[in-house]
C-alpha positions as CSV (number, residue, x, y, z in Angstrom):
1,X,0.0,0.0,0.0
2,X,1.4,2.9,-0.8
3,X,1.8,6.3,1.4
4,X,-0.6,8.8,1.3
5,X,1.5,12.2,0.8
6,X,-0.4,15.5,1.9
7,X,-1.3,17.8,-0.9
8,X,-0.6,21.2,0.0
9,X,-1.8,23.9,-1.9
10,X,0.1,27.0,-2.9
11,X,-1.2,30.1,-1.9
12,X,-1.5,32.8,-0.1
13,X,-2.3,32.5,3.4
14,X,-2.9,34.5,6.4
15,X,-1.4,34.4,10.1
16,X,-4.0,34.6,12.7
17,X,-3.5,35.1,16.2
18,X,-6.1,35.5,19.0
19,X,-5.7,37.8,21.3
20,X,-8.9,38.5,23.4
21,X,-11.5,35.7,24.5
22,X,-14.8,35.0,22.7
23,X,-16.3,35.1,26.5
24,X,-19.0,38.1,26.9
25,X,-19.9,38.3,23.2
26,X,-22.4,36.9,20.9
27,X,-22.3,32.8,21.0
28,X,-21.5,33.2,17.4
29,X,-17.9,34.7,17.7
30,X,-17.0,31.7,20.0
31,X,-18.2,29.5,17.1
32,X,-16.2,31.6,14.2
33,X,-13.3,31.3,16.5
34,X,-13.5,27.6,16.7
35,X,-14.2,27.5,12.9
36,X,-11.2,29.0,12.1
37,X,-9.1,26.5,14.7
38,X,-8.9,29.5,17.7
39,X,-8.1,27.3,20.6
40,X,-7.1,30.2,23.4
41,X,-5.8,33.6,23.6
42,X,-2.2,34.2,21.9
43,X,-2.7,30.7,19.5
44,X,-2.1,31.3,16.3
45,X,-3.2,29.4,13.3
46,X,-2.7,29.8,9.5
47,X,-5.6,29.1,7.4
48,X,-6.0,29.9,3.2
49,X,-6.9,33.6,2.1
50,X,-10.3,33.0,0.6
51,X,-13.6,34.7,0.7
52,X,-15.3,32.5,3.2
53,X,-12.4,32.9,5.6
54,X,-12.2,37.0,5.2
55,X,-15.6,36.7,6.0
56,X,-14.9,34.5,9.0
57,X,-12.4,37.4,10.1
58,X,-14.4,40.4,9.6
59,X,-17.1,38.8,12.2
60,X,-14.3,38.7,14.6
61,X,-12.1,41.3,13.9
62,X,-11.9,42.4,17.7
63,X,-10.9,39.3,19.0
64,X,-8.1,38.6,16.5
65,X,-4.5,40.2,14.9
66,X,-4.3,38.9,11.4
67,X,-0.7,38.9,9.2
68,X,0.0,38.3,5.7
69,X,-2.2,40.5,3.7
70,X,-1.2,42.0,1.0
């Protein structure tokens, strides 16, 4: 059987760090933070630049530092 190598796509992605908690806002910013792999405050994750995920960002732009824009 033969190995299974990961594809990984090239492309431009985005650094996304956490920096405040999801607790005290609307239930839906916890879930966008978990949708975009948020675990706690100062983890950082990098995730594909797509629509879906600016989207993702703009809902919880004051919970989050983002790097790699151009």
């Amino acid at each position: 059987m033969a190995k299974a190598k990961a594809i990984k796509k090239a492309g431009p992605r985005l650094k996304i760090t956490q920096i405040r908690s999801g607790i005290g806002f609307d239930k839906k910013h916890t879930v966008v933070l978990r949708g975009l792999g948020l675990r706690r405050i100062r983890h950082t994750v990098e995730v594909p630049d797509t629509a879906g995920i600016r989207g993702m960002l703009h809902k919880v732009r004051h919970l989050i530092t983002v790097e790699g824009q151009n």
